[in-house]
N, C-alpha and C positions, 0 to 999 in steps of 0.2 A: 504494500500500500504506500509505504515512504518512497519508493523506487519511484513510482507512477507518477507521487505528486511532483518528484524532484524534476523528473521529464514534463512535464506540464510547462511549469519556470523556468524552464532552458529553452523548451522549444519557444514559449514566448519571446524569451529574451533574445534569441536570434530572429525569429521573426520582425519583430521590432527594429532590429538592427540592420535587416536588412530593408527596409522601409526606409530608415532614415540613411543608409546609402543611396538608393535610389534617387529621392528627393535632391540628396545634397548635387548628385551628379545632374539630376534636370533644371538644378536653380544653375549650378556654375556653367550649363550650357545654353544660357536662357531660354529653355524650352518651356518651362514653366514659371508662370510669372502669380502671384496671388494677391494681387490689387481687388477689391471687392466694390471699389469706388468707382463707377462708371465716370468719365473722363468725356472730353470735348475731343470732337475728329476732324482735324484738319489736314489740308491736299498741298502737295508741291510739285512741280515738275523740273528734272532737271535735265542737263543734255547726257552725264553720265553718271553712273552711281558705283561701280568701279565695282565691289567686293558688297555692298551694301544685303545686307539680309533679312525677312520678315524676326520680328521681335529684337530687333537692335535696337538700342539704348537711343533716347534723345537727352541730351546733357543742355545745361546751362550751366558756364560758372564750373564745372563736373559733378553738377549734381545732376541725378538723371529726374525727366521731370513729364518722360513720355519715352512711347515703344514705337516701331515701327511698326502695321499692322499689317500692309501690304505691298505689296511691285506690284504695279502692272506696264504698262507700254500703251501707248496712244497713240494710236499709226495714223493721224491727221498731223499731229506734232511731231513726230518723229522725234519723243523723249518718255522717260519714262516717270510713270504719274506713282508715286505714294503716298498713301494715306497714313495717316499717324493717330493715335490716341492723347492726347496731353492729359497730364495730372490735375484735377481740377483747381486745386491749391495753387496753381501756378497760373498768371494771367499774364498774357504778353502784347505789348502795343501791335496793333495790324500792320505797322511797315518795321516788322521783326524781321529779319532775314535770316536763311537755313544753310549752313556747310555740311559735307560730307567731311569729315575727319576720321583721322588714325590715330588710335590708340601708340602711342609708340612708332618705331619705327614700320614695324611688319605685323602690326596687333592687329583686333578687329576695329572693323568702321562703326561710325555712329553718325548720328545727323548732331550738328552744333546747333544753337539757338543763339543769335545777338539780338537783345532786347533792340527795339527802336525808340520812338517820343512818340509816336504819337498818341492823343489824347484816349482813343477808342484802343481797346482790345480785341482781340481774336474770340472769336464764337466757334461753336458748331458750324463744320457746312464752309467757312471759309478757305481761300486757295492763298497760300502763299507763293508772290511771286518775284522777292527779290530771293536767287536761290545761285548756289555757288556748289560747281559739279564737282566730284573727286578728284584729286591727284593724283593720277597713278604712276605710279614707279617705274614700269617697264619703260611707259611711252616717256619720261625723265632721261632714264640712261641713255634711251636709244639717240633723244636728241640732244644731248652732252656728247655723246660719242658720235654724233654726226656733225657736229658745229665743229668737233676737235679734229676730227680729220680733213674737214671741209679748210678750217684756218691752217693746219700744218701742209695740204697741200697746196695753199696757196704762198704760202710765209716760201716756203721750199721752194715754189717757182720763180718768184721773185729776187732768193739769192742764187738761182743759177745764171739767170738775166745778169745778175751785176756781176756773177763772176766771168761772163764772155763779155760781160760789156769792157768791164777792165785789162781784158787783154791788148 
C-alpha cells in the first residue's frame, strides 16, 4: 500500500515537471504567449520584412508592448501587409513610425515603435504608414564587397595610366 502511494507522488511529480518543461520551451520560442487582455490591431506595410515572423515581439524603449499577429502580401502593392496586436496599456500618437530590427547582431527581428507628437493616438483598425523595411545583411556585404572591388578596380587603372604615362 506504501509502494503504490509513493508511485502516485513520483508519477505526479514528473508529470508536472514535464509540463513545466514544455511550457518553458513554448514561452522561450514564442509560440505561446498568455496575455488575456485583448489588445488594439493595427496594419503596416513594408517593402521588406527580411527574417520577420508571426508572434515576434513589438518593442518600444525594449519593452515589448505588442506581437506580430500576421504576414500577408498585397499583390496591388507589391509589399507585405502585417497586422499587429498592441498592449492596450500602451497608446501611441498616429504619426508613430515602425522598424524592422535585430536583436543583436544575427538575433531574431522584431518591429521597433518610435513614438511620434501627435495629439490623437492609434485605435483599432488603423494602418500605419510611416514604416522603415529590414536590413538585411547578405544584401550589406554583397554591396561593400561590390563598391570594394568596383573602387580597387578602378584606383588600379588609374595607377597603371600614370605609370605608362611617366614613361
Amino acid at each position: 500500500m506504501g509502494r503504490s502511494k509513493n508511485d502516485f507522488w513520483v508519477g505526479l511529480f514528473v508529470l508536472i515537471g514535464l509540463v513545466a518543461l514544455v511550457f518553458l520551451a513554448l514561452q522561450s520560442a514564442n509560440l505561446l504567449s498568455l496575455n488575456f487582455q485583448r489588445g488594439y490591431r493595427i496594419t503596416a506595410d513594408f517593402d521588406n520584412i527580411g527574417g520577420l515572423k508571426p508572434k515576434a515581439a513589438v518593442r518600444s524603449s525594449g519593452v515589448v508592448v505588442g506581437r506580430v499577429v500576421s504576414i500577408g502580401f498585397d499583390d496591388k502593392k507589391f509589399q507585405a501587409h502585417i497586422a499587429l496586436d498592441m498592449d492596450p496599456r500602451f497608446a501611441f500618437p498616429k504619426d508613430s513610425s515602425l522598424k524592422i530590427l535585430t536583436s543583436g547582431l544575427l538575433g531574431e527581428q522584431y518591429i521597433g515603435v518610435e513614438p511620434g507628437a501627435d495629439e490623437k493616438n492609434l485605435a483599432a483598425g488603423d494602418n500605419v504608414t510611416s514604416t522603415q523595411s529590414a536590413i538585411v545583411l547578405e544584401s550589406l556585404i554583397s554591396q561593400f564587397l561590390f563598391n570594394g572591388a568596383a573602387g580597387a578596380g578602378s584606383s588600379g587603372g588609374a595607377s597603371e595610366a600614370q605609370k605608362n604615362g611617366s614613361k
